[in-house]
KOLDO-116691 format. One line per 4 residues: number of its first residue (from 1); their letters; for each residue x, y, z of C-alpha. Coordinates in steps of 0.25 Angstrom, whole numbers, always signed. Example, Ala and Ser with C-alpha at 12.3 -4.5 7.8 and 13.67 -1.06 7.14 Angstrom:
2
1> AS> +49 -18 +31 | +55 -4 +29 $
END
This chain:
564
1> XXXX> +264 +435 +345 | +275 +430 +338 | +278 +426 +324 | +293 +422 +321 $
5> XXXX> +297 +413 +309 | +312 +413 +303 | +310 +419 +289 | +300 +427 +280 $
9> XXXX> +298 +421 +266 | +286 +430 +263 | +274 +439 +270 | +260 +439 +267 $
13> XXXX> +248 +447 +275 | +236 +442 +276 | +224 +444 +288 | +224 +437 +301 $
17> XXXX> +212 +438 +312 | +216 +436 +326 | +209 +440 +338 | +215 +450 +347 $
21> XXXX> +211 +456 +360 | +195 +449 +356 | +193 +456 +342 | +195 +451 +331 $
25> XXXX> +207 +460 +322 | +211 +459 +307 | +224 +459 +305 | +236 +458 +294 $
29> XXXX> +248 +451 +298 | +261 +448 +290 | +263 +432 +291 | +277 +425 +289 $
33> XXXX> +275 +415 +281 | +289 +407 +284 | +287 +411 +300 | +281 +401 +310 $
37> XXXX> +266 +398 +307 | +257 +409 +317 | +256 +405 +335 | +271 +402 +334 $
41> XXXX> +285 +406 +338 | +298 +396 +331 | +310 +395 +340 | +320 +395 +328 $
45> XXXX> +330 +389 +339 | +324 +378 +346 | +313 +374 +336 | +303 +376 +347 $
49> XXXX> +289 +382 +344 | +283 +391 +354 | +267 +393 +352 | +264 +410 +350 $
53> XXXX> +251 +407 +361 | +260 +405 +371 | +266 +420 +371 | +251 +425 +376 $
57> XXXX> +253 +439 +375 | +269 +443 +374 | +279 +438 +362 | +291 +430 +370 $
61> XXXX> +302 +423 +362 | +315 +419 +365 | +324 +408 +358 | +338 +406 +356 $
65> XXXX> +343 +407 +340 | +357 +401 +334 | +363 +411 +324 | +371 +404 +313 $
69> XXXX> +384 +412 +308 | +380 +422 +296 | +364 +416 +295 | +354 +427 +298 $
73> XXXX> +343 +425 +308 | +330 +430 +304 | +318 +428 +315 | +304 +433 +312 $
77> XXXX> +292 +439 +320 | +279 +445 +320 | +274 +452 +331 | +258 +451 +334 $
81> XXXX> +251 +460 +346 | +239 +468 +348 | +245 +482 +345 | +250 +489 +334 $
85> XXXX> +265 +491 +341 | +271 +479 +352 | +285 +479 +360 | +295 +466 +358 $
89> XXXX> +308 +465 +360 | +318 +456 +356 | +332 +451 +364 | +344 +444 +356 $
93> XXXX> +353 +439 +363 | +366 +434 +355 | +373 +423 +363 | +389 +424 +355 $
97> XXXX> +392 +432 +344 | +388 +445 +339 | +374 +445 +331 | +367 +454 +323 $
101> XXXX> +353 +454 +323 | +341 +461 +319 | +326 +465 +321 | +318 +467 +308 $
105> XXXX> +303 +473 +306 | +296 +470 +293 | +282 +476 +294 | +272 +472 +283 $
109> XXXX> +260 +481 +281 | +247 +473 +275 | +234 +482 +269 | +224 +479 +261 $
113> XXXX> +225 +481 +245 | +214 +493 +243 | +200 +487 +240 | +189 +480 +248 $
117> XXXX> +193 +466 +253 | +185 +455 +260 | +191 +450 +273 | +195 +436 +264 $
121> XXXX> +201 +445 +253 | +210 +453 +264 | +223 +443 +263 | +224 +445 +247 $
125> XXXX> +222 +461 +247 | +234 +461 +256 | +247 +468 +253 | +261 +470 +262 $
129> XXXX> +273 +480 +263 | +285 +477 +273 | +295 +486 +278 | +307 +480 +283 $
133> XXXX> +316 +487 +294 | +327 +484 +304 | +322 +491 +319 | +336 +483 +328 $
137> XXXX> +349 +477 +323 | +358 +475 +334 | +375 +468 +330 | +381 +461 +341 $
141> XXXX> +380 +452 +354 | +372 +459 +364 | +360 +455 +369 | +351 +464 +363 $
145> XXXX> +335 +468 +363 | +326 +475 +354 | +312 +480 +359 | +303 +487 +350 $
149> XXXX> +288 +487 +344 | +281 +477 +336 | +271 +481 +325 | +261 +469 +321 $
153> XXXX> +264 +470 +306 | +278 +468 +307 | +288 +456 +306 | +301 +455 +312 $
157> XXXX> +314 +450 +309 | +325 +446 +317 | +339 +443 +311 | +352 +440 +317 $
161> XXXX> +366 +436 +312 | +378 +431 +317 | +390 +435 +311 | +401 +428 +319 $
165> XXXX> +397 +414 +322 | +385 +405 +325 | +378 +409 +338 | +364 +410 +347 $
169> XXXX> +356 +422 +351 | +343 +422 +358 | +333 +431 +356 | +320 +434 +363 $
173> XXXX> +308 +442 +356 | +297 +447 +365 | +284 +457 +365 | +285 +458 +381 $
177> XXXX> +294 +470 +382 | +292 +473 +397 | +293 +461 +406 | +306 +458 +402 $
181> XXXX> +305 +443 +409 | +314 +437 +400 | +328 +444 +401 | +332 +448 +413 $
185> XXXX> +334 +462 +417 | +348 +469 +420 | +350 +481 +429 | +353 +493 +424 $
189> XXXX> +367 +492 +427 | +372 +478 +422 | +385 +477 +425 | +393 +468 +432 $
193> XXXX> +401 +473 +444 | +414 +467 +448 | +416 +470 +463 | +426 +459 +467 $
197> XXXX> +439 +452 +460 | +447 +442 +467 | +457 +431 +463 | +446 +421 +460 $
201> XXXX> +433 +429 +461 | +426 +442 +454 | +414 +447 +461 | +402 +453 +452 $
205> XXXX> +392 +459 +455 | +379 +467 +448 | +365 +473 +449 | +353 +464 +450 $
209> XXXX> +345 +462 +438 | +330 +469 +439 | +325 +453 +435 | +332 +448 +448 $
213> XXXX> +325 +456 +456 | +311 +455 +449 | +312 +440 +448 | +324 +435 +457 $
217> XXXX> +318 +420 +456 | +321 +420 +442 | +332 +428 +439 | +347 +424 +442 $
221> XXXX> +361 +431 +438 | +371 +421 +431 | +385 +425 +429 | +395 +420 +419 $
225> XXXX> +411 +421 +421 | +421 +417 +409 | +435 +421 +406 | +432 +425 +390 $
229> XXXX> +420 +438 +389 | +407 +443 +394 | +395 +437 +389 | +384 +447 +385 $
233> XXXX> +373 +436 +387 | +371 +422 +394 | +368 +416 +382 | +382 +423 +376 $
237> XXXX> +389 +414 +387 | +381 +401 +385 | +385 +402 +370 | +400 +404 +374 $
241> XXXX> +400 +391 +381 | +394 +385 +371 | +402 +386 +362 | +412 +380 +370 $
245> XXXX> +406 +366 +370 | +402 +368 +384 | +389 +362 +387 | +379 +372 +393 $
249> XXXX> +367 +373 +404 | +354 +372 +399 | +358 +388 +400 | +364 +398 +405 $
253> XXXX> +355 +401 +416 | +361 +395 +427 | +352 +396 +438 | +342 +385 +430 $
257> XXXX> +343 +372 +437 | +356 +367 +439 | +350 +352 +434 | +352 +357 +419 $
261> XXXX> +367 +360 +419 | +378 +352 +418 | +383 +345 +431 | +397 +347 +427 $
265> XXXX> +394 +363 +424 | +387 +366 +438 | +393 +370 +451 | +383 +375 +464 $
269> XXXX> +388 +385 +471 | +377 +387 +479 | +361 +387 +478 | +360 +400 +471 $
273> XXXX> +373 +400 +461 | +376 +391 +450 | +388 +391 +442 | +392 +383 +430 $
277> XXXX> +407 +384 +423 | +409 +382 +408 | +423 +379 +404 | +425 +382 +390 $
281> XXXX> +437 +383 +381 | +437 +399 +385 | +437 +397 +399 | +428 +394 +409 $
285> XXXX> +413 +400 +409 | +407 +400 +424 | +392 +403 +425 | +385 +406 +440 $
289> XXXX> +372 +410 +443 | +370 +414 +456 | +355 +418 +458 | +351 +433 +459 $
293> XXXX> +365 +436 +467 | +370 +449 +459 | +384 +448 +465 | +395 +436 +464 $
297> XXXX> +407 +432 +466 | +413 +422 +455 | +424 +413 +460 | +435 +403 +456 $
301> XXXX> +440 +414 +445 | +456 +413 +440 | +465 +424 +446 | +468 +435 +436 $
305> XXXX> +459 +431 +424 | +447 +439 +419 | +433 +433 +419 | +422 +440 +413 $
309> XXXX> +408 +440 +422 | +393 +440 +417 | +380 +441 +424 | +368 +437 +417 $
313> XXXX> +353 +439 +424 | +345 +426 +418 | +332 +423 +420 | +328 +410 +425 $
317> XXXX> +316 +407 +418 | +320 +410 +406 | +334 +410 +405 | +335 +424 +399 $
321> XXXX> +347 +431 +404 | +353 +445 +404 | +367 +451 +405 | +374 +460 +415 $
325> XXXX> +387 +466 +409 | +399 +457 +410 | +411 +462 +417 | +425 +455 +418 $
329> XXXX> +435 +455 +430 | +450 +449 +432 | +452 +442 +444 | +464 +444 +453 $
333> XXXX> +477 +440 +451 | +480 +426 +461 | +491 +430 +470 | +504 +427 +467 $
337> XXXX> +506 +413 +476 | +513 +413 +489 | +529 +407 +484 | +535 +398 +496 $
341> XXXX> +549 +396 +495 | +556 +382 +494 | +567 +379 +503 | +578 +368 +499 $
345> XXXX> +574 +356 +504 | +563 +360 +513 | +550 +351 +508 | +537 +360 +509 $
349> XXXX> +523 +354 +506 | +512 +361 +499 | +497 +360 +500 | +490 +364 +486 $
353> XXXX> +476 +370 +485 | +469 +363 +473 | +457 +372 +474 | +467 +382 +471 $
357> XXXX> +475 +381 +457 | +487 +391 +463 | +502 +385 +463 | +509 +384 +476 $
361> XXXX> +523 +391 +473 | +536 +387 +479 | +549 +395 +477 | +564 +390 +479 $
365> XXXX> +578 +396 +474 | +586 +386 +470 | +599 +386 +478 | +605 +375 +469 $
369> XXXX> +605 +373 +454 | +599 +361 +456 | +585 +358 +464 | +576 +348 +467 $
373> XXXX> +560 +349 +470 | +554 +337 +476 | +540 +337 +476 | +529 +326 +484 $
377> XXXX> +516 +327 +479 | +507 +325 +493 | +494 +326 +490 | +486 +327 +476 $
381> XXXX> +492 +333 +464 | +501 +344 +462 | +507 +352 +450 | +522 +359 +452 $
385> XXXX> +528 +369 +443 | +542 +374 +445 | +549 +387 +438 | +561 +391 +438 $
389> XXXX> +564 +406 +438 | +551 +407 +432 | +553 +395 +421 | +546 +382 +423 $
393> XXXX> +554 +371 +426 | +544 +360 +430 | +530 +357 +430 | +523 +343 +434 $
397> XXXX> +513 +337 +443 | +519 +331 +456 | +516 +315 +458 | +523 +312 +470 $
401> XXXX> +538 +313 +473 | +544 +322 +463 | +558 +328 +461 | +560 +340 +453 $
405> XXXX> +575 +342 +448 | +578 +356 +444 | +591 +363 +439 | +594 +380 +438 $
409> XXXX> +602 +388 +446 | +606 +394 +458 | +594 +404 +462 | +585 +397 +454 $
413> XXXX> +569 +399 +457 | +562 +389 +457 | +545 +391 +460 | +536 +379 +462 $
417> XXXX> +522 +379 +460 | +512 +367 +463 | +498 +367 +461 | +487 +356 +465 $
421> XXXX> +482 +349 +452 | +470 +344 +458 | +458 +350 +467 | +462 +342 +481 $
425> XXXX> +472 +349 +489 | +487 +345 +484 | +500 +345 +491 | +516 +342 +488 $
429> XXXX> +529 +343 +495 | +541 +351 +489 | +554 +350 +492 | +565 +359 +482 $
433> XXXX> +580 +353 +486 | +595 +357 +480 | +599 +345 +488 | +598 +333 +478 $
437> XXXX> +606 +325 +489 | +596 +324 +501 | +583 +320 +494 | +571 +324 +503 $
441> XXXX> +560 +311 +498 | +567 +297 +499 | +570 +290 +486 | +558 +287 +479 $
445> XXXX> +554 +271 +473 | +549 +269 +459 | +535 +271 +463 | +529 +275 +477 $
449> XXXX> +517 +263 +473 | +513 +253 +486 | +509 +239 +479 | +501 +230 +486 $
453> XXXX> +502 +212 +481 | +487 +207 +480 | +490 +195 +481 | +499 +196 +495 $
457> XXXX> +485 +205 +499 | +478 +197 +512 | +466 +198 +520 | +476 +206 +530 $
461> XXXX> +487 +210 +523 | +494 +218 +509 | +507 +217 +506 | +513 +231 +499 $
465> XXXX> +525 +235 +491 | +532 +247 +487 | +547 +251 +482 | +557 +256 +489 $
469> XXXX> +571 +262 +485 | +585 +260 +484 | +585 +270 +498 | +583 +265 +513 $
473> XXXX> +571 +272 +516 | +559 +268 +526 | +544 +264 +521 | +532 +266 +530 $
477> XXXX> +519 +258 +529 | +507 +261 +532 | +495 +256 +532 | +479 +263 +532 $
481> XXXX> +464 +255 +532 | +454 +263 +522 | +440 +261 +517 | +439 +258 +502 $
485> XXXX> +432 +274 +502 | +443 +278 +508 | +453 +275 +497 | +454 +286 +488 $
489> XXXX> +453 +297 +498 | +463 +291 +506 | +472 +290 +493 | +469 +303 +491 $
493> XXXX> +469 +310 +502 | +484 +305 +505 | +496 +314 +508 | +508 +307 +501 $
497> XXXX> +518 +315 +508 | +513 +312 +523 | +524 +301 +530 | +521 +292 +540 $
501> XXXX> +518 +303 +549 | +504 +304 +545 | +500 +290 +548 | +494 +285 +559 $
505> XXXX> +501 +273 +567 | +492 +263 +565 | +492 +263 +550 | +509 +260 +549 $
509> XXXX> +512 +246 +545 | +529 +249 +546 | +540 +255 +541 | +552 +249 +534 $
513> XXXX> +565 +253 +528 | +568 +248 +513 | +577 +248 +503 | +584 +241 +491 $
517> XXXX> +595 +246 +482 | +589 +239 +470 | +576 +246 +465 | +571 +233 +460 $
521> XXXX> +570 +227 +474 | +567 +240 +481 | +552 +235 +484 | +545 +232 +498 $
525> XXXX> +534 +223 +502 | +526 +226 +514 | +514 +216 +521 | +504 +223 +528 $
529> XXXX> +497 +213 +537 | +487 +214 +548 | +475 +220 +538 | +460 +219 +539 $
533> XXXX> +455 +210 +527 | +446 +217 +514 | +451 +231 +521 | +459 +242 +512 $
537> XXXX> +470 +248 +516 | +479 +259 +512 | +496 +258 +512 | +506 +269 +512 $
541> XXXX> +521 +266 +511 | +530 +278 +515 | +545 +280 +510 | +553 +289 +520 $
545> XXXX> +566 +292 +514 | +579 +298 +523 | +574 +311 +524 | +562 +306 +530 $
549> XXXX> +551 +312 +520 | +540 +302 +517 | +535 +297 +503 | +523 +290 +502 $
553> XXXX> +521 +279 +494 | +508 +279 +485 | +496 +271 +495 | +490 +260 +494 $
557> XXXX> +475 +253 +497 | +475 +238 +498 | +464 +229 +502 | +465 +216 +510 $
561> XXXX> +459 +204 +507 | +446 +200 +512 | +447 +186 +512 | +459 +179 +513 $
END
């Protein structure tokens, strides 16, 4: 039975019958007059009142408590049973700082003054001497348990302080001191073993716990990887990322139904593993459970950075968990990247990853003082850096055509680096030239836009136009029927620097030669007739300059009239 109240104005004994094992017994018991009236335990955290009937036998109480900074923290009990001595023990379990705290025992013995008293005159003959003394203290942030015996005359005191700054504990207070159902068990050995380090991964494993084997349906090991320190309990960690603003599961123990975390949080990597990444302003917390599996691989790690690793064995039914021994490990160090050597005035293209965040180096030494790099964007996005003997000298993202002027000296080295900037696969071509006289791409218009004239727009025909430049150069059209579906992955999908070559026959319309000294009149009309009514259509216009390289105008999707 469990009596526990938040503070001890006074104490007065008095006699109290109850029946026990089919006698009746007298008894004198010590009441606490500020505690919770008799048959009931206070959550001093949640507010909710748990009935003592519902304990039938064994004393269970588990709640979680918020410590204010400097405050003391005093929770008190009386232990009831049958017999003159009973075990309990009681967990805390600090969930940030460092705490103190500290178990208390304040027996009161009642007699009788001397002289012959009627069973009515007991209560006022009575007299009471305390003895106060500490039997556990215990400073710091460990999860620790005491386990002792109870006497039925005395009253405990729990205290505890934080001195740092406000945080939680837990703490669970129970009579059963053999089951052990609530806290998982650890082996005897709880390490963490790191038995494989790659690039991106770090293999761990360790010893099963004595409850996974016992009750495997109910037991599942959760693991926990961050870039900042072990924590020495799951609620340590929960705390962590609270703090940072970040909005939590209902808990920790992540194997519950995945319906009560966050969509946005949750990633299935397969029936039996669950993992949820935080990211807080420390870096990023990643949590997997993965079943009763007792090794694992983690993946998607950075090369050469330190990641600390811990494994907690949690308890389904009751989400009480219990904590292996954190280890840390570094990854590998990425490679150094393959370099490819630029040769003057050769045009190379280069397909980038964007699953992979790695730079795609180039290397070229400059032959001239002065150089040029040219760069067509191809497909997706692309980021470029360029150094020069070890200095950055540029750094942009590449939107079509682009021409990068660079001045040094003789022997200069110039490194490239591109990167994809989005998931999709990228690709550029890049061209480095000391040869400012033979341009590789044709002189480029003000814009590369195709505009279509609404009003001139038919049942079976569009009308387009696009500038042109002050050089004779030749302009292919071509024409391609799409579903309304179809339109952004076809927009997407497109290869802006494949030419005509790519094409099929059947979707040319011509090609012309065009140009016109004065910008101002350097435009082009063009009537594509013979078109099925209400039907899209995509247009491409290509500009292929003297040395025969193609620049591809940006498409565009009209749509005929359905009545005319």
């Amino acid at each position: 039975k469990l009596i526990i109240g938040w503070s001890v104005a006074w104490f007065v004994c008095f006699p109290w019958t109850r029946k026990l094992k089919g006698s009746d017994i007298l008894q004198l018991r010590c009441i606490v007059f500020d505690a919770p009236q008799k048959g009931a335990v206070i959550s001093t955290h949640s507010g909710v009142t748990t009935s003592e009937g519902t304990l039938s036998g064994r004393l269970e109480f588990l709640e979680a408590f918020a410590l204010f900074l400097i405050h003391v923290y005093r929770y008190y009990f009386v232990l009831e049973e049958g017999r003159a001595l009973a075990p309990f023990s009681i967990t805390v379990t600090p969930c940030d700082v460092p705490i103190e705290w500290s178990i208390l025992q304040k027996l009161h013995i009642c007699f009788l003054l001397a002289g012959d008293h009627d069973t009515d005159d007991v209560s006022k003959a009575q007299k009471a001497t305390s003895f106060v003394s500490t039997i556990f203290n215990y400073k710091g942030n460990s999860v620790e348990t005491y386990m002792g015996m109870s006497s039925h005359s005395a009253l405990y005191m729990l205290e505890f302080l934080s001195t740092e700054r406000d945080t939680h504990i837990t703490v669970y207070l129970t009579t059963d001191t053999t089951s052990g159902h609530l806290y998982p068990e650890l082996p005897l050995d709880p390490r963490l073993d790191v038995i494989g380090i790659g690039h991106t991964t770090v293999t761990l494993a360790w010893k099963h716990s004595p409850s996974v084997l016992q009750h495997r349906e109910n037991i599942q090991y959760c693991l926990l990887v961050n870039e900042k320190h072990n924590y020495k309990s799951l609620c340590a960690a929960e705390t962590a990322i609270r703090s940072s603003g970040m909005k939590l599961p209902a808990t920790l123990a992540l194997s519950l139904s995945p319906y009560l975390l966050e969509p946005q949080q949750v990633m299935i990597l397969s029936n039996s593993e669950l993992s949820i990444i935080n990211r807080v302003s420390s870096g990023e917390v990643r949590q997997i459970c993965m079943g009763t599996k007792n090794t694992y691989t983690v993946p998607n790690l950075s090369p050469s950075t330190q990641y600390y690793f811990d494994v907690f064995v949690v308890n389904l039914l009751t989400n009480a968990s219990a904590a292996y021994t954190g280890t840390f490990a570094r990854t590998l160090e990425e490679p150094e990247p393959k370099v490819m050597e630029l040769k003057d005035g050769k045009v190379i293209q280069v397909v980038l990853d964007g699953k992979k965040p790695k730079f795609h180096t180039l290397q070229y030494q400059a032959r001239h003082k002065k150089v040029q790099f040219t760069f067509q964007l191809c497909r997706g996005q692309v980021r470029v850096h360029i150094t020069k003997n070890g200095k950055t000298v540029a750094s942009e993202n590449i939107l079509g055509l682009r021409y990068l002027s660079l001045k040094g000296k003789l022997l200069d080295t110039y490194l490239v680096q591109l990167r994809s900037t989005e998931e999709s696969n990228s690709s550029v071509k890049v061209q480095v030239s000391s040869q400012f006289n033979k341009p590789l791409f044709p002189l480029l218009p003000e814009s590369l836009k195709i505009k279509s004239f609404s009003k001139l727009r038919t049942c079976n025909s569009i009308t387009i136009a696009w500038l042109g430049t002050q050089e004779q150069s030749k302009y292919c059209v071509y024409k391609k029927r799409i579903e309304e579906d179809q339109v952004w992955m076809e927009l997407r999908s497109t290869d802006r620097c494949s030419g005509p070559e790519s094409r099929h026959k059947s979707e040319k319309v011509l090609c012309k030669y065009f140009y016109d000294v004065n910008l101002q009149r350097a435009v082009t009309t063009e009537t594509i007739k013979g078109l099925d009514a209400g039907t899209l259509y995509l247009f491409d216009v290509y500009l292929i300059g003297p040395s025969g390289i193609p620049v591809r105008y940006h498409s565009k999707v009209v749509k005929t009239r359905k009545k005319c």
